[in-house]
Structures are given as C-alpha cells and as structure tokens.
C-alpha positions as CSV (number, residue, x, y, z in Angstrom):
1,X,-31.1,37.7,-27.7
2,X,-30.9,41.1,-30.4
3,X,-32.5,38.8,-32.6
4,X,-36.1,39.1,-30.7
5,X,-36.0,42.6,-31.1
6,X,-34.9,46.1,-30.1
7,X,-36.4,45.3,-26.6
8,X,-33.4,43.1,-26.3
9,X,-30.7,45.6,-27.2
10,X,-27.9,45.2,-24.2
11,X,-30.2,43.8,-22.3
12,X,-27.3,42.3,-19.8
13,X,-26.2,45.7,-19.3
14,X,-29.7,46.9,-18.3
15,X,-30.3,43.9,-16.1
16,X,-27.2,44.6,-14.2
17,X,-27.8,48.0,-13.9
18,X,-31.7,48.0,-12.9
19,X,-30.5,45.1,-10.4
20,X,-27.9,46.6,-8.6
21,X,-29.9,49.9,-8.3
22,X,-33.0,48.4,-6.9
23,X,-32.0,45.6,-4.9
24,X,-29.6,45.0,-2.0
25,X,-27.5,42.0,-0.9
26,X,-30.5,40.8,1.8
27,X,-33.2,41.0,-0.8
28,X,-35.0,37.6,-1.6
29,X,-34.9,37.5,-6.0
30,X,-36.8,34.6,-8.0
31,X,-35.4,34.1,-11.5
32,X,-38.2,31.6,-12.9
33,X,-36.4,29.6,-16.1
34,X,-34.6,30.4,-19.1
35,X,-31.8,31.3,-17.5
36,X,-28.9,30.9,-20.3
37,X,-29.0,29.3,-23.8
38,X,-26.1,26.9,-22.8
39,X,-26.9,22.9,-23.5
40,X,-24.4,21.8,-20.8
41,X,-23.7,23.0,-17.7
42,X,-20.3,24.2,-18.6
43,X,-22.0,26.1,-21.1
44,X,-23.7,28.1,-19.0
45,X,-21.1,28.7,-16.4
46,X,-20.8,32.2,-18.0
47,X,-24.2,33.5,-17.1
48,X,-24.4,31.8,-13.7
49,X,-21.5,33.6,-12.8
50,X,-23.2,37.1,-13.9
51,X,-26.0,35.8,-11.4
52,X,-23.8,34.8,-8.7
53,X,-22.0,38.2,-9.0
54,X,-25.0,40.4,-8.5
55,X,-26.6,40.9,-5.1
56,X,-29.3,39.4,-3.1
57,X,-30.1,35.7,-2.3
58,X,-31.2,34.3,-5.6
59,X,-33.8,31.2,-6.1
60,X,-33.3,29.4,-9.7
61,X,-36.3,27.2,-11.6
62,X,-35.3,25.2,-14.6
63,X,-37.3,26.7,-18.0
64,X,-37.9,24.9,-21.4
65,X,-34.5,26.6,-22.5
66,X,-32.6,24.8,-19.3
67,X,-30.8,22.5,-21.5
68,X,-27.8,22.9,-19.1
69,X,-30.3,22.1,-15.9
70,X,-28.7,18.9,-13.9
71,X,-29.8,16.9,-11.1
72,X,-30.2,18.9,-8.0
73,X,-27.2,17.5,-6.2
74,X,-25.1,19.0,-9.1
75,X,-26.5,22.0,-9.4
76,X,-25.9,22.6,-5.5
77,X,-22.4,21.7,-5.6
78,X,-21.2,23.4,-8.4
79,X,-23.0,26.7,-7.1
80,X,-23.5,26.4,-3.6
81,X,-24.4,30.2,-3.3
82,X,-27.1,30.0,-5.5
83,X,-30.6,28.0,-4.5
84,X,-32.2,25.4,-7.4
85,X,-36.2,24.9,-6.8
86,X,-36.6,20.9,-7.8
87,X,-39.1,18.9,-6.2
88,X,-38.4,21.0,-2.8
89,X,-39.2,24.7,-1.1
90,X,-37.0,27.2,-0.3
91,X,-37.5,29.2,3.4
92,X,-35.7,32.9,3.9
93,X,-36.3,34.6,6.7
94,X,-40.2,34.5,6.6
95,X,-41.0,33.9,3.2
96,X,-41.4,30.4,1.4
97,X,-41.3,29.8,-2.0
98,X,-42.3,26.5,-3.8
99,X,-42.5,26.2,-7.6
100,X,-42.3,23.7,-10.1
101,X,-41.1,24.4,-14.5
102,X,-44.5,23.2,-15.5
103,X,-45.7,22.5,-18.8
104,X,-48.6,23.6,-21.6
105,X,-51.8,24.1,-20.1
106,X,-54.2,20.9,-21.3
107,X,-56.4,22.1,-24.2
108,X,-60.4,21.7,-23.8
109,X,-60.6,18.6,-25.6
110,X,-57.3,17.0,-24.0
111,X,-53.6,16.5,-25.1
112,X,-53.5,15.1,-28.1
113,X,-50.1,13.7,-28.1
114,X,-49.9,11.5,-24.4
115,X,-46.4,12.6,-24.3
116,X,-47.7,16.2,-22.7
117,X,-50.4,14.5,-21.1
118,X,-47.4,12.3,-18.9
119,X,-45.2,15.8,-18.3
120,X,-48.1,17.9,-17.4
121,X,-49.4,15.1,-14.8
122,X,-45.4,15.2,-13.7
123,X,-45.6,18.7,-13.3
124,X,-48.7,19.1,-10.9
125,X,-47.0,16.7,-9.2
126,X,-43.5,18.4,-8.3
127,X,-45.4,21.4,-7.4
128,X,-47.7,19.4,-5.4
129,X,-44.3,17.9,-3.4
130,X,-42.8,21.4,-3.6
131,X,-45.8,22.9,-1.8
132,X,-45.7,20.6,0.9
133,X,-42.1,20.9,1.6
134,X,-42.6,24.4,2.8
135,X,-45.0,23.7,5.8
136,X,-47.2,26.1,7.3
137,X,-45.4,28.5,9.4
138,X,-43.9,30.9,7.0
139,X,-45.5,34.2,6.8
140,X,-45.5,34.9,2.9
141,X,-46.0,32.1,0.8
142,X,-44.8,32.1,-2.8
143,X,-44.4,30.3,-6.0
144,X,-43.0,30.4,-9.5
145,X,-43.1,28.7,-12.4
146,X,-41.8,29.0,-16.0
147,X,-44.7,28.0,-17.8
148,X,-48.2,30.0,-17.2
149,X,-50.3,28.3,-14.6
150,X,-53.2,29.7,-16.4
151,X,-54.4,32.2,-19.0
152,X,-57.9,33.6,-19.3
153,X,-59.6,30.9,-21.4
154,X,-57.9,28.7,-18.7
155,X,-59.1,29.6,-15.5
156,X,-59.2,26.5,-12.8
157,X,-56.4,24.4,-14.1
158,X,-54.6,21.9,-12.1
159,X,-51.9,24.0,-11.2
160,X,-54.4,27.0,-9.9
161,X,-56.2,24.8,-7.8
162,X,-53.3,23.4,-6.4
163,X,-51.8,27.2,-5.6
164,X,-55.0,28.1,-4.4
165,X,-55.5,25.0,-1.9
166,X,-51.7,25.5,-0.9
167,X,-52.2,29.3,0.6
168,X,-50.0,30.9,-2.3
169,X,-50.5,34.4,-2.0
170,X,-48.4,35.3,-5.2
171,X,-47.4,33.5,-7.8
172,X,-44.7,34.7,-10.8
173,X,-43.9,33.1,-13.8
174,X,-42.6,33.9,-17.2
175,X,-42.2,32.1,-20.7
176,X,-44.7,34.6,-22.4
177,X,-43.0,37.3,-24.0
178,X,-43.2,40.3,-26.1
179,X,-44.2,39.8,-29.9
180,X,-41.1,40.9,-32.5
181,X,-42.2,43.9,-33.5
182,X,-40.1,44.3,-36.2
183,X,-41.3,41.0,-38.0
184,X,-45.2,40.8,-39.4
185,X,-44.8,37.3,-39.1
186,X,-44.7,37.0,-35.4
187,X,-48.3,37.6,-35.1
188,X,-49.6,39.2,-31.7
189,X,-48.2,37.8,-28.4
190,X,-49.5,35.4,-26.1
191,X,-52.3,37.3,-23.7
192,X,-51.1,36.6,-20.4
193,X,-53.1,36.7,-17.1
194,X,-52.0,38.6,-14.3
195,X,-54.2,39.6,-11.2
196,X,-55.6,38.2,-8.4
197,X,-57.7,34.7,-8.8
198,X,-58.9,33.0,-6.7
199,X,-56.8,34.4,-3.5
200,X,-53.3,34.5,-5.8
201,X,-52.0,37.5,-7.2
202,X,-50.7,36.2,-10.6
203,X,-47.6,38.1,-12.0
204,X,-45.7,37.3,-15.9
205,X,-42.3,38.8,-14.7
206,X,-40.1,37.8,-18.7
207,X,-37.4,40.0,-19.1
208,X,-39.2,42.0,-21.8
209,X,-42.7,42.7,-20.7
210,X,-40.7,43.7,-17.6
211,X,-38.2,45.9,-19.7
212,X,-35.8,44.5,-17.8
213,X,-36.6,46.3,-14.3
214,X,-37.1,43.6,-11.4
215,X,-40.5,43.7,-10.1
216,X,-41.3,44.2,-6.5
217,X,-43.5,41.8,-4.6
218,X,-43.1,42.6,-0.8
C-alpha cells in the first residue's frame, strides 16, 4: 500500500495498534471492502488471519478489490469466526446491519455502457434483500457499503432512498480515499459526503481519511 503514499507508511502496524487500544473483544466492528489484494481466497488467508486475530466481532462486505470474495457458504466455512454481509443482515445484541458492495452512482444522463446499468440495478437489489432480512425489532439499524451511496451532486439515488425507507440510522462506507500527495498527477480526491440526509448519518470510514483510527458510531 506505500505506493499510495506516506499516509500508508506501516499502516498494518497502526491498524493493529489503534485497534486493540480502542476496541474490546464485545465491540461490534464493520470492515466495508477492500479487505486484502489477494485474487484467491488462499491469497488472502494472510490478512484474514490478521482480522481474525484482533478483537471484537467483526462483519466483512466484499469491495471492488475482493478478487478472493467466494460464495457465502465458503466464506462461512473457511472462517466461521468472522461474519460475510451477502444478500443477508447481520443482528448482535441490538444492533442490525444490512449492506450491500454496490456500484458507481448512475450519471445524469444514464450509464453509458448497459454493463453498469445491470450491476447497479443488482446492487439496489441485494441491499434491498439485505434490508429486509433484518426485521424490525432491532434497536440500531445500520448499513455499509463499499462504494458511496451518494455524493453531493448525487443526492436521492436509489440506494439513499432505499436506506432512508428502510430506517437506517447510519450508514458507512469507504472506496474514496485520499489523493497521492506526493504525485501532481493524481489530481484532487474524490469529495465525499458525509452527514446526516435525509434521517442517515453518512460516514466515508477508508483507512486513510480515517488515518487509520477506527471510528466510533454508538
């Protein structure tokens, strides 16, 4: 990861470190996508295991980087100590949390390539299924994705709605990061949008913007 800039220095090291100094073995922790470079699940076996070492009850979502991402069934049996958002919610104690990867927000005049206009329609759907699986009685309802839900030239996208009409309260989600500031080239990053819309509170939690600290949501 060095090669996206100082931010990235050790950054393992500084995960670990924030991680086991802020959060303890009861703790809920959503890790929303791009969880190891690996194109197999072997592959990633390495940083799975640095998860699965590190306290608290963790909930996985599959990123654009997920190469390594297997069916569901898989996933569960090779790690059965670590939770894989797909199609489904996941209840602890009162807290729910639905979530879906997701996908480029449509442009104003529409997808140009049908391609994304098929994976973005998949995508509302799986959150749509993932909603519904966590019913109505849980106290905090939650969602995460990898890829922005919305950004501020795209307010009232499919997926906000949806959040909205669901009851989220707070929604996280990454992909975004921090511009190389070491190369001109990059250009400025991506403007996120965090805050509360429409009755969600919208957080970017990428590693970088972040600095690698985990944030705090209840």
């Amino acid at each position: 990861m060095d090669r996206f800039g100082s931010v990235w220095e050790r950054h393992h090291e500084r995960i670990e470190s924030n991680w086991r100094s802020l959060i303890q073995p009861d703790d809920l922790v959503l890790l929303p996508g791009d969880l190891s470079w690996g194109m197999r699940l072997e592959d990633a076996q390495i940083d799975l295991d640095f998860i699965r070492a590190l306290p608290g009850c963790k909930v996985l979502l599959r990123g654009n980087h997920d190469y390594w991402w297997q069916s569901r069934s898989k996933l569960r049996k090779a790690f059965p100590d670590l939770h894989f958002l797909q199609n489904d919610a996941f209840i602890y104690q009162d807290v729910g949390v639905c979530g879906t990867r997701g996908w480029d927000l449509r442009p104003a005049r529409g997808f140009q390539d049908p391609h994304d206009e098929t994976i973005f329609k998949r995508e509302v759907e799986r959150l749509k299924l993932s909603t519904q699986s966590m019913g109505k009685k849980v106290a905090h309802r939650l969602a995460m994705l990898h890829y922005p839900p919305l950004l501020p030239h795209h307010k009232d996208t499919e997926f906000s709605r949806l959040l909205t009409d669901s009851g989220i309260q707070t929604c996280v989600y990454g992909h975004l990061h921090l511009a190389n500031i070491d190369d001109e080239t990059s250009g400025p990053p991506p403007r996120p949008f965090e805050g509360e819309y429409r009755g969600v509170d919208y957080r970017i939690v990428a590693c970088d913007r972040l600095n690698m600290v985990p944030l705090q949501l209840l």
